[in-house]
Every structure is written in C-alpha cells, then in structure tokens.
C-alpha positions as CSV (number, residue, x, y, z in Angstrom):
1,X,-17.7,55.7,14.8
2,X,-20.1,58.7,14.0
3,X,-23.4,58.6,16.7
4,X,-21.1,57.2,19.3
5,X,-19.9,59.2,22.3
6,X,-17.4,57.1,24.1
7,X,-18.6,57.3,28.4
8,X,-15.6,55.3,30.1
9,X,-16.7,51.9,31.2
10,X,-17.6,52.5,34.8
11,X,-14.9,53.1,37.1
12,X,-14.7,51.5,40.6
13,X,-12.6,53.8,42.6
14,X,-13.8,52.1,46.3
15,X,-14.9,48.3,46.4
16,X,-15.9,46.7,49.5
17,X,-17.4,43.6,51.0
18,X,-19.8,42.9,53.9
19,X,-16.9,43.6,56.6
20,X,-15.9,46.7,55.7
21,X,-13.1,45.8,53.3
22,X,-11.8,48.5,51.1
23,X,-9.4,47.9,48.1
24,X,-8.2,51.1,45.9
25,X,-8.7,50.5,42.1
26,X,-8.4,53.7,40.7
27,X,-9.1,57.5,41.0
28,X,-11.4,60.1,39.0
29,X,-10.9,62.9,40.3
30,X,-12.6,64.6,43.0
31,X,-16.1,64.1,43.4
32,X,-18.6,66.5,43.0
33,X,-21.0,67.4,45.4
34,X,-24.9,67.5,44.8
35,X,-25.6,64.8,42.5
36,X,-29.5,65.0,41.7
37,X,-32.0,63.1,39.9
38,X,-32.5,63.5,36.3
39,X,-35.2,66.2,35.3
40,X,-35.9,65.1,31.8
41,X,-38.9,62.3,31.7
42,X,-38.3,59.5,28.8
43,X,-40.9,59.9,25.7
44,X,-44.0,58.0,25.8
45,X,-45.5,56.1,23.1
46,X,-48.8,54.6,23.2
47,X,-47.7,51.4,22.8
48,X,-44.1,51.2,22.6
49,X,-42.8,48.9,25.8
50,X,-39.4,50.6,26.5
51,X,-39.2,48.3,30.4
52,X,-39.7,45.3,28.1
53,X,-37.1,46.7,25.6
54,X,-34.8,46.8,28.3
55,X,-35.4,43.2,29.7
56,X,-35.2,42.1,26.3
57,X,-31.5,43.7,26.2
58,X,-30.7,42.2,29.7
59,X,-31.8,38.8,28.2
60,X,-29.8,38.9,25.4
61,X,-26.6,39.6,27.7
62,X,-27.5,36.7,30.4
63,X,-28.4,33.8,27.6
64,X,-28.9,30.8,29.6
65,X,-26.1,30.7,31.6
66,X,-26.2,34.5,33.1
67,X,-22.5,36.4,33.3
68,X,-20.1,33.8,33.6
69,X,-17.0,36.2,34.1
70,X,-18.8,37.8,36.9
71,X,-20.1,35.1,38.8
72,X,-16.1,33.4,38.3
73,X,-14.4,36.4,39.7
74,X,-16.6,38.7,42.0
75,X,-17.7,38.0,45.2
76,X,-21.2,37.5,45.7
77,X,-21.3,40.0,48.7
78,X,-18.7,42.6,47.3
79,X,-20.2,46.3,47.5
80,X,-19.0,49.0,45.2
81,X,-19.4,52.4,44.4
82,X,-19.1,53.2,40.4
83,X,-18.7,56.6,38.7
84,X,-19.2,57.7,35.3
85,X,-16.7,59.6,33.5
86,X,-16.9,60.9,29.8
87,X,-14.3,59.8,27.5
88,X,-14.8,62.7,25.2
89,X,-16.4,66.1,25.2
90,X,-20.3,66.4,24.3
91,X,-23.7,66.0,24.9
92,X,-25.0,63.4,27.6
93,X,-28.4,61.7,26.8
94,X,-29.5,58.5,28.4
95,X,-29.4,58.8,31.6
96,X,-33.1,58.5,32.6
97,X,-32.8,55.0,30.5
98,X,-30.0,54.1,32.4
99,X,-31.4,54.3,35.4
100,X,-34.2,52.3,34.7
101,X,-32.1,49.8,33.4
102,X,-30.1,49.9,37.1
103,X,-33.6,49.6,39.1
104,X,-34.7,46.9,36.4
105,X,-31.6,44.3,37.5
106,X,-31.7,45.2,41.2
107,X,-34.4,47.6,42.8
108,X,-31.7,48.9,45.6
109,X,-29.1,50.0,43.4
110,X,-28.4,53.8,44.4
111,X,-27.9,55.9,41.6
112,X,-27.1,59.7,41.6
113,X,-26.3,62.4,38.6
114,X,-24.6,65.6,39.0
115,X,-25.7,66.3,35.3
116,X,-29.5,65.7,33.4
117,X,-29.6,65.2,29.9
118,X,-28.8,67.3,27.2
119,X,-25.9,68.6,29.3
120,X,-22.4,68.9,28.0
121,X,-19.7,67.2,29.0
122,X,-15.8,67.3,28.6
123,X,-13.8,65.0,28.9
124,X,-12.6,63.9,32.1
125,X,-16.0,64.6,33.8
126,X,-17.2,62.1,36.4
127,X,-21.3,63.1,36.0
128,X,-22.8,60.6,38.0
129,X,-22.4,57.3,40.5
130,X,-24.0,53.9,41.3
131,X,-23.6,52.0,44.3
132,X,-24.7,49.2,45.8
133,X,-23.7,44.8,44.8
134,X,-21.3,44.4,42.8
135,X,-22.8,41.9,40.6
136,X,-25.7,43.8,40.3
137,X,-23.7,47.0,38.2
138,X,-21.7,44.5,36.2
139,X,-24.6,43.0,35.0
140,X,-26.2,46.4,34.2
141,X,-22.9,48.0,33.1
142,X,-23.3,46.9,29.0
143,X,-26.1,47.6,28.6
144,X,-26.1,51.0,30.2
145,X,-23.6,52.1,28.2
146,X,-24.6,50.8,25.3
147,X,-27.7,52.5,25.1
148,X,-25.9,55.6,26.7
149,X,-23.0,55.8,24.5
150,X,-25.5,55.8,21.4
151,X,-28.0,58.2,22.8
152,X,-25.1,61.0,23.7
153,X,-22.9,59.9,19.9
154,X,-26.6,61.1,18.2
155,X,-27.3,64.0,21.0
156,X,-24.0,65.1,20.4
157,X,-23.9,65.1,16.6
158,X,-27.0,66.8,16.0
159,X,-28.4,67.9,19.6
160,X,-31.1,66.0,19.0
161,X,-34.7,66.5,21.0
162,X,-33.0,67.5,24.6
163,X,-30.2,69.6,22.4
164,X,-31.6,71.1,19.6
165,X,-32.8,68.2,16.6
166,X,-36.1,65.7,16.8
167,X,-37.1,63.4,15.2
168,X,-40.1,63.4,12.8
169,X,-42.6,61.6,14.5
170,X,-42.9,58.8,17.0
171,X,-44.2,57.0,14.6
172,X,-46.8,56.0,11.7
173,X,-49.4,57.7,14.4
174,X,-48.6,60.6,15.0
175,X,-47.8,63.0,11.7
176,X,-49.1,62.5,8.1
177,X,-45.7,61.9,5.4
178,X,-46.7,61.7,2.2
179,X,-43.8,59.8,0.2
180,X,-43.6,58.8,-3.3
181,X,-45.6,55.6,-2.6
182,X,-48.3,57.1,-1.4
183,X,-48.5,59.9,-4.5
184,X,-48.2,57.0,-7.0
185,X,-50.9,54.7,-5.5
186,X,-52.8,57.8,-5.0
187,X,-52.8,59.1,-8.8
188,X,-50.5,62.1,-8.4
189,X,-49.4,64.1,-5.4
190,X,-52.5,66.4,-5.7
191,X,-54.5,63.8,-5.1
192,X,-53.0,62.7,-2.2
193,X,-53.1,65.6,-0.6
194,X,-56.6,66.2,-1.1
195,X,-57.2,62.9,0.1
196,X,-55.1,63.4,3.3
197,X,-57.3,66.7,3.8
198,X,-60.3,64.7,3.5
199,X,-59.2,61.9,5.8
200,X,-58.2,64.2,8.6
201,X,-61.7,66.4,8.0
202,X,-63.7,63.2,8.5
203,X,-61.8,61.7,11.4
204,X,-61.8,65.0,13.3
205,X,-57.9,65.2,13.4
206,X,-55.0,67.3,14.1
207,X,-51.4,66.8,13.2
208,X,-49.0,67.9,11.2
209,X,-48.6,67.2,6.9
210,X,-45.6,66.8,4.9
211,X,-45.3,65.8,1.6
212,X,-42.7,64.7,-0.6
213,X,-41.7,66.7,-3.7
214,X,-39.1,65.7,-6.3
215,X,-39.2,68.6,-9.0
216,X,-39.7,72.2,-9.2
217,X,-42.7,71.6,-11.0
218,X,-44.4,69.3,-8.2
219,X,-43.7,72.2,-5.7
220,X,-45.6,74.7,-8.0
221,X,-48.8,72.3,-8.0
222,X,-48.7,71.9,-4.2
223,X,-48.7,75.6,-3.8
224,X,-51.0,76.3,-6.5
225,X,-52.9,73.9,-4.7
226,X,-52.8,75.3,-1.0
227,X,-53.5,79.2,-2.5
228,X,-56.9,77.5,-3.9
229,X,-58.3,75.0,-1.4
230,X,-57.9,74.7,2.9
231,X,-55.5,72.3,3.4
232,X,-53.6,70.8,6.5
233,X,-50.2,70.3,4.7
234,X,-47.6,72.0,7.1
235,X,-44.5,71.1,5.5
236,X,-42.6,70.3,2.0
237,X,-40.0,68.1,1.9
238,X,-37.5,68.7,-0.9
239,X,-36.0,65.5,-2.2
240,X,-33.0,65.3,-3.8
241,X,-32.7,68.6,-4.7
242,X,-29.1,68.6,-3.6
243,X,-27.1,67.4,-6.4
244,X,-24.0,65.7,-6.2
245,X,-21.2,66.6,-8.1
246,X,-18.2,65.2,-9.2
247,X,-15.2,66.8,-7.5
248,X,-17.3,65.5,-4.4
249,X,-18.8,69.4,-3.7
250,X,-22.7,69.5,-4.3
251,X,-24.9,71.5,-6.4
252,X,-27.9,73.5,-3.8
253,X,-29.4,75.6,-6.9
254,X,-32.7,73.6,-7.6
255,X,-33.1,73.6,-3.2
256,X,-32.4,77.0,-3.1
257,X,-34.9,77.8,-5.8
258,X,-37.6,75.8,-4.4
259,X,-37.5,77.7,-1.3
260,X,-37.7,80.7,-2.6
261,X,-40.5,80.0,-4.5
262,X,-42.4,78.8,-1.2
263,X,-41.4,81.8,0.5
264,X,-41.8,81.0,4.3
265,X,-45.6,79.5,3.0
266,X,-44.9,76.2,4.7
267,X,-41.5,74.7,6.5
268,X,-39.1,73.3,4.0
269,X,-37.2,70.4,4.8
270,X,-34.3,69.4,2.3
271,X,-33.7,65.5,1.7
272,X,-30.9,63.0,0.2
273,X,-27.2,63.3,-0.6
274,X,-26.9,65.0,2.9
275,X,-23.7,64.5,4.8
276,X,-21.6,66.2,7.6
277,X,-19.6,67.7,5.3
278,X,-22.6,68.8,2.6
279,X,-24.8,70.0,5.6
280,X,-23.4,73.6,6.1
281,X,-24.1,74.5,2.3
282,X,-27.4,72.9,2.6
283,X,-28.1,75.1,5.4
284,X,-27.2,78.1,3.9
285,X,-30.1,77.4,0.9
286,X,-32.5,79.3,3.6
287,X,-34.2,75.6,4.4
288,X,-36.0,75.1,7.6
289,X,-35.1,71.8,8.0
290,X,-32.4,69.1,6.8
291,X,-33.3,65.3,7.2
292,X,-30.5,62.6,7.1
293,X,-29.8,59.1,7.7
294,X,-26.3,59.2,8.3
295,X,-27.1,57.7,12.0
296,X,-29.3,55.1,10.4
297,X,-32.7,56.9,12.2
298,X,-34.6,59.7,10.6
299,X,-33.2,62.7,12.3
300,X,-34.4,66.1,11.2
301,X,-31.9,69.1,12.6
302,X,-33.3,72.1,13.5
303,X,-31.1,74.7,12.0
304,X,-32.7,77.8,13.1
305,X,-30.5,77.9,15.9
C-alpha cells in the first residue's frame, strides 16, 4: 500500500512479572547500545490539539469496554520489554508522536531510540525499546504504529519535511494559494492577485503567494503583471500542464514551456496527472516543485536535491 512503511508489530523478546519471572518469546538480534531521545520536536500549530488527537485515537481503540483481548489474556502485573524492528528498508518518522502516545496511556512507560527521525532504516533493524506494564504497551501498541507506519510510508516515499519534501502550508493561516475559486470570484486572476497584494499591504503581512495558472496565456499576464507592479506572489503553480497521453506516457511540453518563459522569476510548482511513474519526466521540465495527492495529503517534493 503506497505511504505505508511496514514497522513489525512490537516484539517482546523478555516478559516478566512482579517476581522476577522471565519467559523467552522471541529474539531481534543483538541490541544496540546508546539508545537516545529523539532530537526532532513535533510541528506546532496555533491551534491544532495533536495530545487531544491522540486521546481521541486511544478512545476510538478502548470503546466502552477498553481492550478485551488484553485484559482476558495478560496478567495485570506482567512487565515487558518491547523492541521495534523495521519490516522493510526506509525512512523512520513518528517517533516523537509515539512517544507521546506511550506517556499519554501510562506516564512511567520507559521508552528509548537508537535512531531520530528522518533516519533510514533496513530491514531487520531493531531502532528503539519500551518497557515497563504490559498492558500499558498493548494498549499503546495500535496506535503507535499506526500513526508510525503512515508517517515513515509518506517519509519514505517522498522524504517529506525531516527527509527532503513539505508540505505547503500548515494550513489556511499560514501561506496565500490562489486557486481557481478564488480567480473566478475575484474577476480574473489579475485581480486576485492585486487584491492579495493589497490585503497583505494593509494587514502588515508576510508570507508566501502562489497562484494557480492553467494556460500559457494566464502565466504571461501574471508576469506581465509582476514586471509592472510590487507584488508579494512567490510562486506559480502550473496546473495541468502535464498531459496525459494515451499509450499511458505523458506529454511535459506546455510545463516545460511555461518554465522557461518564467525563467527562475518565481518558483514553479507543476500540478495534476502526477504519478510515481510520471514524476521523473516531470522533474526533468526544469520545475522547482511537483505537487501530488497520490498519498491523499498535499505533498510538494523538493526536487532540487
């Protein structure tokens, strides 16, 4: 499934209750020594509540009865030590989520990392450990790895923000994206522009522009536009300027030509029938950046790399 990154459900090599009981499960591999804390901070939004996101998640799991396969077969005073171990080679992202979501079901869960993400991993890797009741990790396990296993599947595919991608914005806040709406309401994509310059000059603000072009001709009137007035527009996004073709190739002529025609004047940023196998040819157009939804979020890769 593209955006996944399979991370082996956690292992339980040593298992042991209150008096010392030890039971063998199964091995990893040798251990690796200095395991350390993970350096990358999650993103923060102004109002975004990722701790209530996660409690939401944990919710969902429990329902009303809490986890009935856990509370039927593990002993409420069993100890364990878990390891992580990647399923497949790639990038690791979510490990500063996961251990919030470990300190969010019990506060003296230990967890340590021998990797921070962004890292890659191969396969076979144990990268990190939890200890601490039993009950505790089960509970957490899911939903660890589901966030986990989604985070590294996108990090992997497009090395996105700790590997090499980002997204476009946080949000409707924080960068100005002029879309075909907002031209048509606005009475053409001149005057949206204009009106964005405006705004921004009036409100005292900084961020980044893009707008939305469809046609050769709408990228001449933005530039035409930009040579003549001060504007804050800092990127143009070419939209479906890749055209499909039938023998499944794509035709990049119209793309290419609209970046050479902006000539390094703004960012380019190429838009629609974009696919893993498309994205290469894209690329080659000379396009700063290629937005896609194949992992059903906005994802712009970087490839300037």
């Amino acid at each position: 499934m593209p955006g996944v990154l399979p991370i082996s459900p956690l292992v339980w090599p040593h298992l042991c209750t209150n008096s010392r009981q030890v039971v063998k499960m199964s091995a990893t591999g040798i251990r690796k020594p200095g395991f350390e804390s993970p350096a990358i901070k999650l993103p923060s939004h102004p109002t975004y509540d990722l701790k209530g996101v996660v409690k939401l998640a944990l919710a969902e799991d429990a329902g009303d009865r809490g986890d009935v396969t856990c509370m039927a077969t593990i002993p409420l005073d069993m100890e364990v030590e878990a390891h992580f171990l990647a399923k497949e080679d790639g990038i690791i992202a979510g490990i500063a989520l996961a251990e919030m979501i470990f300190h969010e079901v019990d506060p003296s869960l230990k967890v340590e990392w021998s990797l921070k993400d962004g890292d890659h991993v191969h396969k076979g890797l144990q990268f990190g450990k939890v200890s601490g009741r039993a009950h505790s990790i089960v509970i957490a396990e899911r939903v660890v790895l589901n966030f986990m296993q989604r985070m590294s599947g996108i990090a992997t595919l497009t090395k996105v923000l700790i590997g090499g991608g980002k997204n476009h914005r946080m949000g409707l806040f924080d960068m100005v994206m002029i879309k075909d709406n907002h031209i048509s309401a606005a009475g053409g994509i001149i005057n949206a522009i204009r009106s964005v310059d405006e705004y921004l000059g009036q409100k005292n603000l900084q961020m980044e522009v893009e707008v939305e072009t469809r046609t050769l001709e709408e990228v001449n009137e933005v530039l035409q536009y930009a040579s003549q007035m001060k504007t804050s527009l800092t990127r143009i996004m070419l939209d479906n300027m890749v055209v499909p073709l039938p023998n499944g190739d794509v035709d990049v002529s119209m793309l290419k030509e609209a970046v050479q025609l902006i000539n390094g004047r703004f960012e380019t940023e190429a838009s629609g029938n974009v696919t893993i196998e498309t994205v290469h040819k894209i690329g080659q157009t000379g396009v700063t950046y290629i937005s896609s939804d194949i992992l059903y979020q906005f994802i712009a890769v970087n490839l300037a790399l």
